[in-house]
N, C-alpha and C positions, 0 to 999 in steps of 0.2 A: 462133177455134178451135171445133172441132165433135168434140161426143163422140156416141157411140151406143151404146143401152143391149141389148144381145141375151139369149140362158141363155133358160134357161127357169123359175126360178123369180124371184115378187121385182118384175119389170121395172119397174111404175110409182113402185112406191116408193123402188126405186133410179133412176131416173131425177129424183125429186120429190128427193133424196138430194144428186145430184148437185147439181142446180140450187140446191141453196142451196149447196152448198159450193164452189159456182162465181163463186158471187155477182157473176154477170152477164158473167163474164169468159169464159165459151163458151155457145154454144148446145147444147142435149142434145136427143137425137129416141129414143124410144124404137121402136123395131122389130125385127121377126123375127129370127132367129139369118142368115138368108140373105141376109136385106137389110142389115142392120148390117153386117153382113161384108164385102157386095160393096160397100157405101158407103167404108168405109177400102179396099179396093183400089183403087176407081176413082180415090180422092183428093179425095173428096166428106164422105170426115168424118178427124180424125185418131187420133182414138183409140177404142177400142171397149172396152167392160162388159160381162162374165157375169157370171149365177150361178148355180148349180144346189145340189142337197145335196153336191155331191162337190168344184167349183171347177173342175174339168174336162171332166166329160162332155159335158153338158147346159149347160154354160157355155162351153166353148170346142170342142166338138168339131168341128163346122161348120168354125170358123173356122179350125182347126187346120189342116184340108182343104186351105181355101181360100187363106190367107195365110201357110202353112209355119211350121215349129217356132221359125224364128229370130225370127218378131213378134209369137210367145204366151207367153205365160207363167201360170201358177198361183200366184197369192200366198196362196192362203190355200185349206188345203184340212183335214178334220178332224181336228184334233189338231195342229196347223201352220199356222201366220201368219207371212209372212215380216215381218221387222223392217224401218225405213228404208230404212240402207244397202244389205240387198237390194231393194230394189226402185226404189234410186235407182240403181243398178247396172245392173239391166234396163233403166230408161229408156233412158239413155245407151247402154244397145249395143244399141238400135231397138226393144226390146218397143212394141211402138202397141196389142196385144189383151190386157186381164188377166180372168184368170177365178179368181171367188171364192164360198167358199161367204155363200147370200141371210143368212144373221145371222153375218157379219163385214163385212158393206157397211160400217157407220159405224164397222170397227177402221180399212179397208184404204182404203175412199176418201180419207182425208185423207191418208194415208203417198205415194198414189198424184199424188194432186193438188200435193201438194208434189215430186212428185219434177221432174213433167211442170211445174213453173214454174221448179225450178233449170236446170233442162236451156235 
């Protein structure tokens, strides 16, 4: 499995984030909002990482673009953390891009990471 880490705030350390809470079970490539993106379109990585202050703009706007409303999602945005069940929910009906704001990375990547190993 391949994750990519895009947004603009945050990247390396959600990416450093990832990699342990992946504990070796995917590979993580941290890059551009354009390249990250076009990576899960072409089928070159499966799931993709923002974050920005907002969970949306600057974390998933690009990608929003690029990969249509139905394989984005915003888990976490100010004043709002989606819980489990939404976002095991998302999995399961094809979310692959989440965008979250950079200080909810270590609420949402573990709800996230659990969701994409039930699935």
């Amino acid at each position: 499995m391949k994750f990519v880490v895009g947004g603009q705030m945050d990247k390396k350390a959600i990416g450093e984030l990832l990699r342990k809470l992946a504990g070796g079970k995917a590979d993580v490539a941290v890059m551009s909002d354009i390249e990250a993106t076009m990576a899960v379109k072409n089928g070159q990585a499966d799931y993709y990482f923002g974050s920005c202050a907002t969970g949306a703009g600057g974390a998933l706007g690009i990608t929003l673009g690029l990969l249509g409303k139905d394989k984005c999602i915003t888990v976490s945005m100010p004043g709002k953390v989606m819980g489990q069940e939404e976002i095991s929910s998302a999995v399961k009906a094809g979310k692959a891009a989440f965008g979250f704001v950079n200080y909810d990375a270590e609420r949402v990547l573990p709800l996230i990471l659990k969701a994409i190993e039930e699935k």
